[in-house]
C-alpha positions in Angstrom: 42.0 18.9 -5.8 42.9 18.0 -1.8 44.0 15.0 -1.1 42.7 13.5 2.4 44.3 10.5 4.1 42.5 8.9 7.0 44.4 8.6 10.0 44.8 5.1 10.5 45.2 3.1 13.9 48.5 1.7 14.5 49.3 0.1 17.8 53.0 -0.9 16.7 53.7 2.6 15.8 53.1 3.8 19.2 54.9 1.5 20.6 58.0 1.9 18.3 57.7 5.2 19.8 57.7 4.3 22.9 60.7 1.8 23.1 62.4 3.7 20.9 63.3 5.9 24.1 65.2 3.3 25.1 67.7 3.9 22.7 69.3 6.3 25.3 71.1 3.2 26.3 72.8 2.8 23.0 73.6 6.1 22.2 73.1 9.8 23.7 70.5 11.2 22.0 69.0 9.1 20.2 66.2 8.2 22.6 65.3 11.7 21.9 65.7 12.1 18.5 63.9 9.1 17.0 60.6 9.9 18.9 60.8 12.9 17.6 61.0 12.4 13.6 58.2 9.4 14.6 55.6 11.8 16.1 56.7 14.6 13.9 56.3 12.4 11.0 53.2 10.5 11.5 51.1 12.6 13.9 48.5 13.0 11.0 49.1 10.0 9.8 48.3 7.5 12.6 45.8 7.8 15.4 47.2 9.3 18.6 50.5 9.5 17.7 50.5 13.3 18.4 49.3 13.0 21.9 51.5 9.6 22.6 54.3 11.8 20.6 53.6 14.5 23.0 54.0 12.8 25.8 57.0 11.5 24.9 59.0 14.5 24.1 57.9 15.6 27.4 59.2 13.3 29.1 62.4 13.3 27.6 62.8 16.7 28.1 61.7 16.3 31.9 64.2 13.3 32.1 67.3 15.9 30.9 66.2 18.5 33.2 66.1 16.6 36.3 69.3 15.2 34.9 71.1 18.4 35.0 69.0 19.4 38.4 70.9 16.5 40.1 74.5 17.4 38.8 74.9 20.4 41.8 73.4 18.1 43.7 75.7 15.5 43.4 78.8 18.0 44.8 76.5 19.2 47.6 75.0 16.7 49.2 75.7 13.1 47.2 72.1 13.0 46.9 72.3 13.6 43.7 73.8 10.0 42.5 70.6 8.6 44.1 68.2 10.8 42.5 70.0 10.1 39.2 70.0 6.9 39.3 66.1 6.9 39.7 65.8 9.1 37.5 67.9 6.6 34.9 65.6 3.7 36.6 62.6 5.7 35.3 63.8 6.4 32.0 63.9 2.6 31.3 60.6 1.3 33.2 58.3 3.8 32.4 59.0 3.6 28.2 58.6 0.1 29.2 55.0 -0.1 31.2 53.8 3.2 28.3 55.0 0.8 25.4 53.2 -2.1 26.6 49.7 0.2 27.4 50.2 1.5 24.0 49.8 -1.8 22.4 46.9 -2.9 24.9 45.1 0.3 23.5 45.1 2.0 27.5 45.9 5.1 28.1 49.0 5.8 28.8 51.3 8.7 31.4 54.3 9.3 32.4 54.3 10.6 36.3 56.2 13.8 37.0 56.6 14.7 33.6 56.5 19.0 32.8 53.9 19.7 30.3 55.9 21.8 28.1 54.4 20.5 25.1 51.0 20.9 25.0 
């Protein structure tokens, strides 16, 4: 006999999953790691968690790359401490504005994010 669980709708969830990027600020990784065991844990479980979940992971992934894009950048033109530091700016609003969407019920996107996961 199957078991079926509906997928529920939890607004808190999402944005738990959303703020929880923030803890970047605390420690290393773990603005990437939590999102991830929270999207790969309740994606079928809780309504649009896998696209918010997504979303998330790419945008954290986006977030390292342009990290390491600006690194180079930093010894050859100095440009590079500004584009990081908008790039740190961005990691803390956008969680932010996404978190607050999520529990709004809008949609929600993070700009100039790669679409790796799909």
């Amino acid at each position: 006999m199957e078991s079926y669980t509906a997928m529920r709708e939890d607004r808190q969830m999402l944005v738990i999953a959303h703020i929880s990027q923030l803890l970047d600020l605390i420690t290393v990784i773990g603005g990437f790691i939590v999102p991830l065991i929270l999207w790969a844990t309740q994606k079928d479980r809780v309504l649009g968690m896998d696209e918010h979940g997504k979303m998330i992971m790419n945008f954290q992934i986006s977030l390292f790359l342009y990290s390491i894009v600006c690194v180079p950048l930093i010894f050859l033109f100095g440009l590079g401490l500004l584009l990081l530091a908008v790039v740190w700016i961005f990691g803390i609003v956008l969680p932010v504005i996404n978190a607050i969407k999520a529990s709004n019920g809008e949609p929600c996107h993070y700009p100039l994010t790669l679409k790796l996961i799909s």
